[in-house]
N, C-alpha and C positions, 0 to 999 in steps of 0.2 A: 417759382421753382422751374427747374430746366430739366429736361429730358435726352437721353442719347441714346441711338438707336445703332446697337454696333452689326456694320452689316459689311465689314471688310476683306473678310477671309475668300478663300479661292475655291474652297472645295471640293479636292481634286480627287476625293473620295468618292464622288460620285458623278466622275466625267466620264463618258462622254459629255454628260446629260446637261453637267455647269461649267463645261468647260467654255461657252460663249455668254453666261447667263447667271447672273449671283442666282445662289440657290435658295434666296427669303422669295423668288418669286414664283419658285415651283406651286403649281395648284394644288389645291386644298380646297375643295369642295365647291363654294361659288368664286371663291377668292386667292388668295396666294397667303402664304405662310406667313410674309409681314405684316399682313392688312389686319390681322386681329390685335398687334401689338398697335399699329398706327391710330386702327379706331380706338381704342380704350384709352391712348394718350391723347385724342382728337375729343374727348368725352368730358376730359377732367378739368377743368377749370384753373386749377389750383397749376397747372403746369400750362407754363406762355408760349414756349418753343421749344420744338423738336428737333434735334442736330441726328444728320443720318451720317454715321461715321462709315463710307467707304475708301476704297483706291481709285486710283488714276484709273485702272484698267476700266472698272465699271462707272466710271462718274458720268456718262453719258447716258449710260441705259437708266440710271437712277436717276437722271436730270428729265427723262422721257417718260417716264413712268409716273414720277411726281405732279408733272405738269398734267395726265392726264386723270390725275385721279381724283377724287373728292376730297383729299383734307388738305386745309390749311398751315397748319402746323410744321410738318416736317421742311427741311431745309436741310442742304450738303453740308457738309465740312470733309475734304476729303484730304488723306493721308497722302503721300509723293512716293509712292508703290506702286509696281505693275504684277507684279511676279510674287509668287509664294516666301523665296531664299528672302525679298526685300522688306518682307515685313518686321514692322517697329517692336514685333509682339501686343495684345489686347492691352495691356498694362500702360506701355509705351505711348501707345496709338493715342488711349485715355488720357492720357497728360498733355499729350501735344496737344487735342483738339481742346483742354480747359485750356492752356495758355492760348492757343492760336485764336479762341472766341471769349476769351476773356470772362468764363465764366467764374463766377464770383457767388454765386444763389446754389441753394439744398438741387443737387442733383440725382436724379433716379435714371442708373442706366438698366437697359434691356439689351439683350440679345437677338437682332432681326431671327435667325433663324428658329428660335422659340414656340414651343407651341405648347400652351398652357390654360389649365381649365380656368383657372381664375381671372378677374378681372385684375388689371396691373392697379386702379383705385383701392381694391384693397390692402394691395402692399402698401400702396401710399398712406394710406388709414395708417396700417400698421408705422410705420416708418417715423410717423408725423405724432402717434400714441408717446413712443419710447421717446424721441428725441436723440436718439446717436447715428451711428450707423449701421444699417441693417441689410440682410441676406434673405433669401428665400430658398428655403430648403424642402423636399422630399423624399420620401421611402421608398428607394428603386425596387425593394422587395429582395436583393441581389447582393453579396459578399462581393462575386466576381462583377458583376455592374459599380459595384460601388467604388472599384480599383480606379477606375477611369476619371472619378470626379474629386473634387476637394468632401473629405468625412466629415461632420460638423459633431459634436458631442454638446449639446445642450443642460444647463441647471433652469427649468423652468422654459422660459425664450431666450435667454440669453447665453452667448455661444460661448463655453470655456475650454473648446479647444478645439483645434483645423489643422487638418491636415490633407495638403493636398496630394491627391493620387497616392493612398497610401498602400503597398504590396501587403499587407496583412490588416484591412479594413474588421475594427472592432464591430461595428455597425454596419446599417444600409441607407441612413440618413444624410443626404447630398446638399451642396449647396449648388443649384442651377443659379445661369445667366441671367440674376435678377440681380439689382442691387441698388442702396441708395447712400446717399453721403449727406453731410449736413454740411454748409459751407466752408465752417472752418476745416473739415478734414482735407479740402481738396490738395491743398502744398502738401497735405502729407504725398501725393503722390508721386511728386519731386524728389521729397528727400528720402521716399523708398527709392526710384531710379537711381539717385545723387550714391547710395550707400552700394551700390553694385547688386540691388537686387535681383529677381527674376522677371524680365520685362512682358516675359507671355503670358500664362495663364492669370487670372484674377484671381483666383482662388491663394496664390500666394502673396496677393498682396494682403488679400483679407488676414489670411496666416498671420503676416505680421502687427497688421492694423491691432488684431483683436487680443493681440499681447501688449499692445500700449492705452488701450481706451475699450471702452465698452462698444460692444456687437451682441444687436440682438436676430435674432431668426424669424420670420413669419415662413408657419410650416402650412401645409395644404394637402389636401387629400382628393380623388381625383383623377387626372392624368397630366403628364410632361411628357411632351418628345422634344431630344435635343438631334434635331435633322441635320446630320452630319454621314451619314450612310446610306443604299440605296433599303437598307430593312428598317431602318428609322424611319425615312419617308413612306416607304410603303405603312409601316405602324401605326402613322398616323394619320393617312389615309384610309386606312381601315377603324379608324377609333371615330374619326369624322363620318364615315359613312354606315355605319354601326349594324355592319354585315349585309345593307342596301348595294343595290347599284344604280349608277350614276349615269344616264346615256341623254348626250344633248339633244334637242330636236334636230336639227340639220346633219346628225350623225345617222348612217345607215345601218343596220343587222338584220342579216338576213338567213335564214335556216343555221343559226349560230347559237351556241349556248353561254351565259354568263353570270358567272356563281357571284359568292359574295366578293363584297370590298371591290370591285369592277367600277373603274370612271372611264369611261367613255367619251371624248372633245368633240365639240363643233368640227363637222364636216368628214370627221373618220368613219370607216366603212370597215364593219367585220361579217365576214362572211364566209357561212361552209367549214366554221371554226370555235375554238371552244376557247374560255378566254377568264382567268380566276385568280384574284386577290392581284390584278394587276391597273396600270396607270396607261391610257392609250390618247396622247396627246394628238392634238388638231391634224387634220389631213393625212392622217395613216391609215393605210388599208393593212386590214390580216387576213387571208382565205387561205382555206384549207391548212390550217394550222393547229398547234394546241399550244395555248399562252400559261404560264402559269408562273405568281412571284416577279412579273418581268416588267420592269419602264422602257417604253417605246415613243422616242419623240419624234417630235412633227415631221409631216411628210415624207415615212418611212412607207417602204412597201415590202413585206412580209408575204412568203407564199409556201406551204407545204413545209413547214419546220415543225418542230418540237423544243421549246424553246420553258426552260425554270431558273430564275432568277437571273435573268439577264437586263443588261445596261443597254440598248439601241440606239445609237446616235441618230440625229435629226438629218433626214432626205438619205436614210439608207435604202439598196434595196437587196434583197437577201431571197431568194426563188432556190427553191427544192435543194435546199443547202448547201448555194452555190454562192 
């Protein structure tokens, strides 16, 4: 069995922050957003190799990261994209990279930017039970949340009807960035492309897959953040930190306050400042400030603002808001 780890997208929803930096590497407690998906697939046995589906723009930072990290598994396959307009779509991307690697074996793809309680071997479990193809779905809780994602309507586990992004959601039952295929389904993803399909979201391919063959759902209970916004990430940085804060050693505070959901980087300094439910990456100073809801990246220098829900590009500096 093979694995794909889609990690291609630009993320321009939450730049400044990803605009030099795919956002699977944003931190997340001791780790970055992809490393929980990389170890679970570094765990599983039953799965040989890991294709990390980026672009051109990022296949460097990903070729640097991999090389320094701990698992063996993963491996590029990268898309001939720079830019957001150039992309293939998720669908597309998917197709190229089975043809361009020849895969041919039960595929389980994930979504890098994913953050999911569960272990991805249990979807595998799941997946490997039913024997067709399968989805992982959730209960956002939310009519209006649920507009955003492909709706799944379930007989049991098995999915008898999808609709992706639907403007009058009957449910709140989602299909997330999980997915697995059995080998024969893979051409199907050809002759969906071949037919003039929808080449982006996945959600429409499942739509049609699940009109010609059986799809079953493995549901989960929990949490899911699909980190595409700066309150998504902060969401899950607050679910990871479970109203703690987070402050490295080599980080300074001094006569400073720091409520919950607060991570703190190596070598950042806050001081003479109050600072809550925010993300304060490496070598940023904040004094005499109040932070609040706000990502401040590295090497920022912060002085006498009043600052909620703010974006902070990296080596800003911003004095008595100026």
């Amino acid at each position: 069995m093979k694995a794909v780890v889609l990690a291609g997208g630009y993320a321009t929803r939450l730049w400044p922050i990803t605009k030099d930096r795919p956002k699977m590497f944003l931190p997340i407690g001791d780790g970055t957003v992809i490393d929980e998906i990389f170890a679970d697939l570094e765990a599983d046995d039953r799965i040989s190799e890991v294709y990390v589906s980026t672009n051109e723009r990022f296949a460097e930072d990903f070729e640097s990261y991999l090389a320094d990290s701990e698992f063996e598994k993963p491996q590029l396959s990268v898309e001939e994209t720079e830019a957001e307009d150039e992309k293939f779509g998720v669908v597309g991307a998917l197709a190229q990279l089975v043809e361009r690697e020849g895969i041919e074996e039960d595929l389980v793809v994930v979504a890098g930017d994913n953050l999911i309680s569960f272990d991805v071997a249990e979807f595998v479990d799941f997946f490997e039970t039913k024997g067709t193809a399968a989805i992982a779905a959730y209960d956002v809780g939310s009519r209006e949340k649920a507009k955003s994602y492909g709706l799944v309507e379930l007989e049991g586990d098995r999915v008898v009807d999808f609709q992706e992004k639907p403007e009058d959601p009957k449910s709140t039952l989602v299909s997330i960035a999980c997915y697995a295929f059995p080998a024969d389904t893979l051409p199907d993803l050809r002759t969906y492309l071949d037919d003039g399909n929808n080449p982006d979201e996945p959600g429409w391919f499942i739509q049609w897959l699940q009109r010609r063959q059986p799809v079953h759902a493995f549901t989960f209970d929990g949490a899911w953040f699909d980190i595409g916004t700066p309150e998504s990430y902060l969401d899950a940085v607050a679910w990871t930190l479970d109203g703690e804060t987070r402050v490295a050693e080599s980080a300074t505070v001094e006569n400073a306050t720091l409520g919950e959901n607060v991570h703190v980087m190596p070598g950042a300094t806050v001081r003479d400042a109050a600072v809550h439910d925010s993300v304060v990456f490496p070598e940023v100073t904040i004094e005499e400030a109040e932070v609040r809801h706000t990502i401040i990246d590295r090497g920022t220098h912060l002085k006498g603002l009043d600052l909620s829900g703010a974006l902070i590009g990296a080596h800003t500096k911003i004095t008595n808001g100026e």
